[in-house]
C-alpha positions as CSV (number, residue, x, y, z in Angstrom):
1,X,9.7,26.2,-9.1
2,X,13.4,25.0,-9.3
3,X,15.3,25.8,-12.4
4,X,15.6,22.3,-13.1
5,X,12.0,20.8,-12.0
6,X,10.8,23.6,-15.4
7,X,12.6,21.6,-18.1
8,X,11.2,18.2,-17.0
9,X,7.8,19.0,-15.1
10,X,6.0,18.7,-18.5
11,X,7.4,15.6,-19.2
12,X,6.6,14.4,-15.9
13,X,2.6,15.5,-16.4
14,X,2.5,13.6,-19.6
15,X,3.3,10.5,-18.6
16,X,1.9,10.8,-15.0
17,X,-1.7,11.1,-17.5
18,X,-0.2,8.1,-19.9
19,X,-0.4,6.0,-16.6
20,X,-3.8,6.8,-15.6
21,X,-5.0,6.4,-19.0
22,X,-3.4,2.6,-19.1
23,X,-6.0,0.7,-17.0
24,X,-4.3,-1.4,-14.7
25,X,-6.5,-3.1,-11.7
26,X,-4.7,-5.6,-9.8
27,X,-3.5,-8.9,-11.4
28,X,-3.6,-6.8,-15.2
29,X,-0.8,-4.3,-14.8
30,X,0.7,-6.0,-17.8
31,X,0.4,-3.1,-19.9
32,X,1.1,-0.4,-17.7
33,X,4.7,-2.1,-16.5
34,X,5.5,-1.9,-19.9
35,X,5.1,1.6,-20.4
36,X,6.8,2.1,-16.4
37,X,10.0,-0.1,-17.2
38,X,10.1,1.6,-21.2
39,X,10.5,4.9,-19.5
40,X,12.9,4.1,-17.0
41,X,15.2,2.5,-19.9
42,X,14.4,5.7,-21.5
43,X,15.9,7.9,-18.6
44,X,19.4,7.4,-16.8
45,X,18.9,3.9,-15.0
46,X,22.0,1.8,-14.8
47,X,19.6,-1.1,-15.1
48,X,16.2,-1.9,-15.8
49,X,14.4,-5.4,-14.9
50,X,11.1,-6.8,-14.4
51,X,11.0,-10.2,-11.7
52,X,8.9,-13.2,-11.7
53,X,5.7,-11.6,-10.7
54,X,5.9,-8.8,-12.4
55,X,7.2,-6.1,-10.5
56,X,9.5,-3.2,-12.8
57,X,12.8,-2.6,-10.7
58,X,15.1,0.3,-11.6
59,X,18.7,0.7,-10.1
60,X,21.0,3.5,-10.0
61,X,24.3,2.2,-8.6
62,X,25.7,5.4,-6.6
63,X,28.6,5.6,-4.1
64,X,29.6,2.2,-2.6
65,X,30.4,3.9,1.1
66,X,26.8,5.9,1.2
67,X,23.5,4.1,2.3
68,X,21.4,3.0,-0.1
69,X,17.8,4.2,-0.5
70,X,14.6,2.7,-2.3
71,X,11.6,4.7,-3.3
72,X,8.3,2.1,-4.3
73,X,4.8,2.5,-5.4
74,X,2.1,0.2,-7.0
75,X,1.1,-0.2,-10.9
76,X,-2.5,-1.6,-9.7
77,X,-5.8,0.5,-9.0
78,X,-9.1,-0.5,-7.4
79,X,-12.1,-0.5,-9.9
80,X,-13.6,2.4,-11.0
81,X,-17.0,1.7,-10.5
82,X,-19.6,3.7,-12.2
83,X,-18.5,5.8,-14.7
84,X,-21.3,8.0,-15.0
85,X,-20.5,9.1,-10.8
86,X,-17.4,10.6,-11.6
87,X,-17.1,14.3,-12.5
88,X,-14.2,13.7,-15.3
89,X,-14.2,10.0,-16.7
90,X,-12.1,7.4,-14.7
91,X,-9.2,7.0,-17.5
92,X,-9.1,10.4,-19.1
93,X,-6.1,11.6,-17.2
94,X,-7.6,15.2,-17.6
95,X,-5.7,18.6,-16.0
96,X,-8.2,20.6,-14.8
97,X,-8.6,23.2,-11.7
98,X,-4.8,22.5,-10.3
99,X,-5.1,18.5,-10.8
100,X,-4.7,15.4,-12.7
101,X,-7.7,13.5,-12.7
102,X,-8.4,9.7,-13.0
103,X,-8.6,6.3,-11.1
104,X,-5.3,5.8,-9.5
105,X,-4.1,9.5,-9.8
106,X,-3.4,9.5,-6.2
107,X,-3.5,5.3,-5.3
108,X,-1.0,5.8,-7.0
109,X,0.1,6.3,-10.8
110,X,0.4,10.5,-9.6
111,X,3.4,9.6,-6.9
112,X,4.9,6.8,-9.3
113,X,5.5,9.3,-12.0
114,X,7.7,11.7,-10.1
115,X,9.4,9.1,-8.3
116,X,10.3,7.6,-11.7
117,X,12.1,10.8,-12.9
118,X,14.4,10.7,-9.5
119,X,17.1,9.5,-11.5
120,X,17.1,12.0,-13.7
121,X,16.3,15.1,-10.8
122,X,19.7,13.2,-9.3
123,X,21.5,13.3,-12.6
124,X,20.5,17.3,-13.7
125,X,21.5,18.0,-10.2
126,X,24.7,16.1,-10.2
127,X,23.8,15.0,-6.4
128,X,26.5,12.4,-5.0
129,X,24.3,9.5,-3.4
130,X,24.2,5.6,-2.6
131,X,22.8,2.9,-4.4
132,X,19.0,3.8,-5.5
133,X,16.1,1.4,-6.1
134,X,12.9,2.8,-7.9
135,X,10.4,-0.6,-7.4
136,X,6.9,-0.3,-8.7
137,X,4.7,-3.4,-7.4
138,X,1.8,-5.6,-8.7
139,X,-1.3,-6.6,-6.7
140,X,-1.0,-4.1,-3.8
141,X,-4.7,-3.3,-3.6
142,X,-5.2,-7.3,-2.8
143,X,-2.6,-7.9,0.2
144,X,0.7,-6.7,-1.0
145,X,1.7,-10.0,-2.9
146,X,4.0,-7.5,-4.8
147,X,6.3,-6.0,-2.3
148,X,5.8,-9.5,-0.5
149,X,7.8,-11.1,-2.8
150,X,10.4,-8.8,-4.1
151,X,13.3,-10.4,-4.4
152,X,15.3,-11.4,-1.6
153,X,18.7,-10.2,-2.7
154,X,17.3,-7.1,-3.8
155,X,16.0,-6.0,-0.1
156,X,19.3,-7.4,1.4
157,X,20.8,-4.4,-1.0
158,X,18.1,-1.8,0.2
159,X,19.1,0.2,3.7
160,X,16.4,2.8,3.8
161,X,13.1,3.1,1.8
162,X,10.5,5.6,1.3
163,X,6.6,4.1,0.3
164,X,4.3,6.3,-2.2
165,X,1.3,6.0,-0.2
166,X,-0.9,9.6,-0.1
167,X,0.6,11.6,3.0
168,X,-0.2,15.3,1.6
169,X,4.1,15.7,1.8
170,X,3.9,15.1,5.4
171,X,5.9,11.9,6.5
172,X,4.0,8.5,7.9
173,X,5.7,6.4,10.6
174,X,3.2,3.8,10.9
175,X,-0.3,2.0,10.6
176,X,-2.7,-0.9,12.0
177,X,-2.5,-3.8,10.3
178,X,-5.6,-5.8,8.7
179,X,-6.2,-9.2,9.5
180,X,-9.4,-10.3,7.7
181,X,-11.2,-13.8,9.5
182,X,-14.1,-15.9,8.7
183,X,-16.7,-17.0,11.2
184,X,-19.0,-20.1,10.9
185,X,-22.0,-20.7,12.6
186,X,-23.7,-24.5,11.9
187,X,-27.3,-24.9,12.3
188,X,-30.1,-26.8,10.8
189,X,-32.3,-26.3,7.5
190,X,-36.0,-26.0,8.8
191,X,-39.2,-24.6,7.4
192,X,-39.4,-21.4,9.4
193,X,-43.3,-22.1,10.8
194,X,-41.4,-24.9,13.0
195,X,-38.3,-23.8,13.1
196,X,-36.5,-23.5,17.0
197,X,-34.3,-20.8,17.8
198,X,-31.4,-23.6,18.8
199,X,-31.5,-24.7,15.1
200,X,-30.9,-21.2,13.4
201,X,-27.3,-19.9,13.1
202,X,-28.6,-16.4,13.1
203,X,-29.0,-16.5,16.7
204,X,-25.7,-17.5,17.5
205,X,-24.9,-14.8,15.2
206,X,-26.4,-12.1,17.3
207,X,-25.3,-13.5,20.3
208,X,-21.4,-13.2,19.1
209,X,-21.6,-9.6,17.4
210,X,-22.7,-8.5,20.9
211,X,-19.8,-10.1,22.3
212,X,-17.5,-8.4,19.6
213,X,-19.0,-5.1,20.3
214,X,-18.0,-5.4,23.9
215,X,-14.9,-6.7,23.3
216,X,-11.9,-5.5,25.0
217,X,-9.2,-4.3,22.1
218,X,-5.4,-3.9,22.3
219,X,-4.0,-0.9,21.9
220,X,0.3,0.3,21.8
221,X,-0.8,3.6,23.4
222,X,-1.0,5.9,19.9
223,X,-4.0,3.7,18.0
224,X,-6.6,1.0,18.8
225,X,-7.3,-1.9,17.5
226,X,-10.7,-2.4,16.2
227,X,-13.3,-5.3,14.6
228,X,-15.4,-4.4,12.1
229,X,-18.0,-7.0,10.6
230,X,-18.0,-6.3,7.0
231,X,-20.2,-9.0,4.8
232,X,-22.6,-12.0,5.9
233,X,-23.6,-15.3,3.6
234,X,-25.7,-17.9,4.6
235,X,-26.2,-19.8,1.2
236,X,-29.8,-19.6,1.1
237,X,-32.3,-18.3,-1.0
238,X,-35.5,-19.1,0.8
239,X,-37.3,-17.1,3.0
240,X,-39.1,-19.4,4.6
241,X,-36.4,-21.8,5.5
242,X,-34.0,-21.1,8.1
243,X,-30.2,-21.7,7.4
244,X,-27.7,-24.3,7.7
245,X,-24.6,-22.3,8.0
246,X,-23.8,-18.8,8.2
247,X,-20.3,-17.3,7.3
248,X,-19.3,-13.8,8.8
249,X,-16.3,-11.9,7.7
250,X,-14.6,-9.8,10.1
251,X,-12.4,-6.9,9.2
252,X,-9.5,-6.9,12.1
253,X,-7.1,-3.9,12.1
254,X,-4.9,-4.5,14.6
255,X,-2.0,-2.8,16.0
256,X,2.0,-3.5,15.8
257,X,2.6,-5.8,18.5
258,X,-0.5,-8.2,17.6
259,X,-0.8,-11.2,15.3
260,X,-3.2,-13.1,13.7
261,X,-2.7,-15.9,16.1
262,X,-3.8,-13.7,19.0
263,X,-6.3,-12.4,17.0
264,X,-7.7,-15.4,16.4
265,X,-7.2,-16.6,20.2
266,X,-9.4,-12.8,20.8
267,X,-12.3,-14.0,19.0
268,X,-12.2,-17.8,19.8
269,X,-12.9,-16.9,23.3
270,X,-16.2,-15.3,22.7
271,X,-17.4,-18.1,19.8
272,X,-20.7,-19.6,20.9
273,X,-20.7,-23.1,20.4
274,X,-20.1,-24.6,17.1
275,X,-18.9,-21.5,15.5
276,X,-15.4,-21.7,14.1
277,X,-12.6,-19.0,13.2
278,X,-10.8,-19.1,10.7
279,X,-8.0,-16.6,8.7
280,X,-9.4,-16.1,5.2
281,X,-7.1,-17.3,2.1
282,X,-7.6,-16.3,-1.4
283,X,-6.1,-17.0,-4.8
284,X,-4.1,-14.5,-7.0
285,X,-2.8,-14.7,-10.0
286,X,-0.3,-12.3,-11.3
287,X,0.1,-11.1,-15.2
288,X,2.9,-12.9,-15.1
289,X,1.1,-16.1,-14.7
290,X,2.1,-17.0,-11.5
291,X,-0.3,-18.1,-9.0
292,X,-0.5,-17.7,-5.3
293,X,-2.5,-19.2,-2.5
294,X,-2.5,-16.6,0.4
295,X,-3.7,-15.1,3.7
296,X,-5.6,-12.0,3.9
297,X,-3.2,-10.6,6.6
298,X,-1.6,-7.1,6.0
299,X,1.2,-6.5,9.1
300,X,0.9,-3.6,10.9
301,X,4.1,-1.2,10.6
302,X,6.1,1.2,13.1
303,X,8.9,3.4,13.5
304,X,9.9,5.6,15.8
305,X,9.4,9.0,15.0
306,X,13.0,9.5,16.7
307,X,15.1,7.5,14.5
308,X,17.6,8.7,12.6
309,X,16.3,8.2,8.9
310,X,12.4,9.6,10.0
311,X,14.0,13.1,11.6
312,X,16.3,12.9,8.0
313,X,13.7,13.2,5.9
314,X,11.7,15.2,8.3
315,X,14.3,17.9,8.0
316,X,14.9,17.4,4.4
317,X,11.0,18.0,4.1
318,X,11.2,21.1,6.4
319,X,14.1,22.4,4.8
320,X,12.3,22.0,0.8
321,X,9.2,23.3,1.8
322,X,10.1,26.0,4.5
323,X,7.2,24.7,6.5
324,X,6.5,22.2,9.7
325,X,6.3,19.1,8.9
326,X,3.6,16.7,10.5
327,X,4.7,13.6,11.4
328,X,0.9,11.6,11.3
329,X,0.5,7.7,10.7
330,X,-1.8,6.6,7.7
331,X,-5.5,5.2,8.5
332,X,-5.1,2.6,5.9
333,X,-2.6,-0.3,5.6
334,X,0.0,-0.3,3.0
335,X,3.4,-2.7,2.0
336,X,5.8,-1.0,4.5
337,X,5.4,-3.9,6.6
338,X,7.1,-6.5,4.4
339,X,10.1,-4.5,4.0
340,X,10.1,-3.4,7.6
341,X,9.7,-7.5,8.4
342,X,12.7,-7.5,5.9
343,X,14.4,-5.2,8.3
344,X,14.8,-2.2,6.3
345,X,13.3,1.1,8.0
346,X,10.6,2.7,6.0
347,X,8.7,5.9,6.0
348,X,5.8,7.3,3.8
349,X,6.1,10.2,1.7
350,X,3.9,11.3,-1.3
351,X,2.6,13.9,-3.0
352,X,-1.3,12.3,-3.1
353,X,-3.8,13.0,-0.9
354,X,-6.0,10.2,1.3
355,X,-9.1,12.0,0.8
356,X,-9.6,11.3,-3.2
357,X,-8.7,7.8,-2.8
358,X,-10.9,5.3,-3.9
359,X,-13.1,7.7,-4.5
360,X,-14.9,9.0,-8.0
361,X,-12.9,12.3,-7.2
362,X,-9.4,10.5,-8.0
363,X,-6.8,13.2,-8.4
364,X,-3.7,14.5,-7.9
365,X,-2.6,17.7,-7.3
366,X,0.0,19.5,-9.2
367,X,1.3,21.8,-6.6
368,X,2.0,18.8,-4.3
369,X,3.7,16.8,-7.3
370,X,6.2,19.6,-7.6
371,X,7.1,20.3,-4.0
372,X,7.8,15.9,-4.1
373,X,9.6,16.5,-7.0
374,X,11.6,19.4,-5.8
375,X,12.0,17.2,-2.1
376,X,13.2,14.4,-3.3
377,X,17.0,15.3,-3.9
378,X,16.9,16.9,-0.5
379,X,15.7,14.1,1.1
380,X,18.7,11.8,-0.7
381,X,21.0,13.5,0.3
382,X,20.1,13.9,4.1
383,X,19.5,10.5,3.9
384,X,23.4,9.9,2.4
385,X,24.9,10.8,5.6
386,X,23.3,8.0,7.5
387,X,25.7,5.5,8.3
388,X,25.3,2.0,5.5
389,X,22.7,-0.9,7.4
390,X,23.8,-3.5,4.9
391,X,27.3,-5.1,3.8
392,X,26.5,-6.9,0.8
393,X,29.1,-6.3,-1.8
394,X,27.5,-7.0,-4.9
395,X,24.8,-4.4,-5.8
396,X,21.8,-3.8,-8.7
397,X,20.6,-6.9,-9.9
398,X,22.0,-10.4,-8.9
């Protein structure tokens, strides 16, 4: 281990296991942004804010004629489920057998913690670099309302970034989106004894998943796009009385270069008749108190794997570690498509792993933590010598 990662590795640890033991699921991260933006004012940020939904922003202002670069995570975790399933309990935050254990050690309180202490790995180091951003986000584990609506001015300061998202310290260049859509099929109430099959919305039902099954899906020559149907309602409790309506939902993960409108325009042309589409909306509500009427779309994100930034960290990785470095995209979607939408090229890089995930075997391993922590500098200062993306004169906080 680096002479400097020794004197701050334990401090690191700590509080990597004082987030996981804050419980923090999406729309309560109250408590854990807190503790996030009291340790960032604790270790050398030039400033410290939280914004109107509740997202903690830290800013290191560095030299004016280098790029700047922003490292994000998220402060919400999906629920734990069962507490009796899991081998250690779900907020215990316990080091055992080469890991920190607990929901959210790797989705993703583990890779938050080390990217908090950049600063200070910058500082110890006295490593000449731009303008940094550390941004930890609310509600990511519902659609990304967090990174959605950081504030404008501070991603027209931001010229590279670099998402938290598990990637086992290889680098991610891309993922399918997720589009999530309703389908309604009407039909008529009947006693089931007298009930015709032209009445029942089930059969319209079956006719249309055969149709989805069969449908031809778009592809941009790496990944497929594919429909998955997740969760059906019909509203009634009877058994002996067919339904009047019967509401489908549709899990779309579609590829870059594809839309909800053509996804929608996809599955309108196999709808039997009477059956409507439709782009599910929800409702969040931040700890802030904000609320927010949205669509459950998630963009789909790519970069080239030839670009400029992705072969600087690549080689900043490769360099660290003394190892290849996989270039892979993730399964899952993430926020990198609202800052690549913002125009600011992103990549993923992180010490978690995808396999504990949302899984009762949360966990983090500390081997990975400290090859990211020792990376990280590296990885700044390749990505210094890229030429600036933005112009803006005034910097940090607006």
């Amino acid at each position: 281990m680096m002479s400097f990662l020794r004197s701050i590795w334990e401090e690191v640890v700590s509080f990597c296991q004082a987030l996981i033991r804050t419980p923090s699921p999406s729309g309560q991260e109250g408590e854990v942004a807190e503790l996030i933006q009291g340790k960032m004012e604790e270790l050398p940020y030039d400033m410290v804010w939280r914004d109107r939904v509740g997202n903690i922003i830290g800013f290191c202002e560095g030299d004016p004629n280098k790029p700047s670069i922003c490292f994000t995570a998220h402060m919400d975790h999906v629920d734990p489920g069962d507490e009796r399933d899991w081998e250690y309990p779900p907020y215990s935050g316990v080091v055992a057998n080469g890991y920190i254990h607990g929901r959210g050690a790797s989705d993703l309180k583990g890779p938050a913690a080390t990217q908090i202490y950049i600063p200070e790995i910058l500082n110890r180091l006295h490593i000449k670099h731009g303008d940094l951003y550390i941004i930890q986000v609310v509600h990511e584990e519902t659609g990304g309302l967090g990174s959605m609506l950081i504030d404008n001015d501070v991603k027209q300061r931001i010229d590279y970034a670099i998402n938290g998202e598990p990637t086992s310290n290889m680098v991610c260049t891309g993922h399918r989106g997720r589009v999530e859509v309703i389908v309604t099929f009407k039909g008529m109430p009947m006693h089931a004894s007298i009930a015709k099959s032209a009445g029942n919305p089930l059969y319209s039902l079956g006719e249309f998943l055969v149709r989805l099954r069969n449908l031809n899906m778009e592809t941009d020559g790496v990944e497929t796009s594919s429909a998955a149907p997740t969760k059906c309602q019909t509203g009634q409790n009877s058994s002996n009385v067919t339904p009047s309506e019967c509401k489908l939902v549709i899990d779309w993960r579609n590829v870059p270069g594809e839309d909800e409108n053509q996804v929608l325009e996809k599955l309108k042309g196999i709808l039997p008749v009477g059956a409507t589409a439709t782009i599910a909306e929800y409702e969040l509500r931040t700890y802030t108190g904000l609320t927010f009427k949205l669509k459950r779309v998630r963009a789909p994100f790519f970069i080239n794997n030839d670009h400029p930034f992705v072969q600087a960290v690549v080689q900043a990785v490769k360099e660290t570690l003394k190892r290849p470095v996989r270039v892979t995209r993730w399964s899952c979607a993430t926020d990198c498509g609202y800052f690549m939408d913002a125009g600011i090229p992103i990549v993923g890089f992180s010490p978690a792993e995808m396999k504990y995930m949302h899984t009762t075997r949360d966990r983090i391993s500390l081997t990975l933590m400290k090859e990211a922590l020792e990376c990280y500098p590296i990885i700044i200062s390749y990505v210094s010598k890229l030429p600036k993306r933005r112009k803006f004169t005034e910097r940090g906080r607006s």
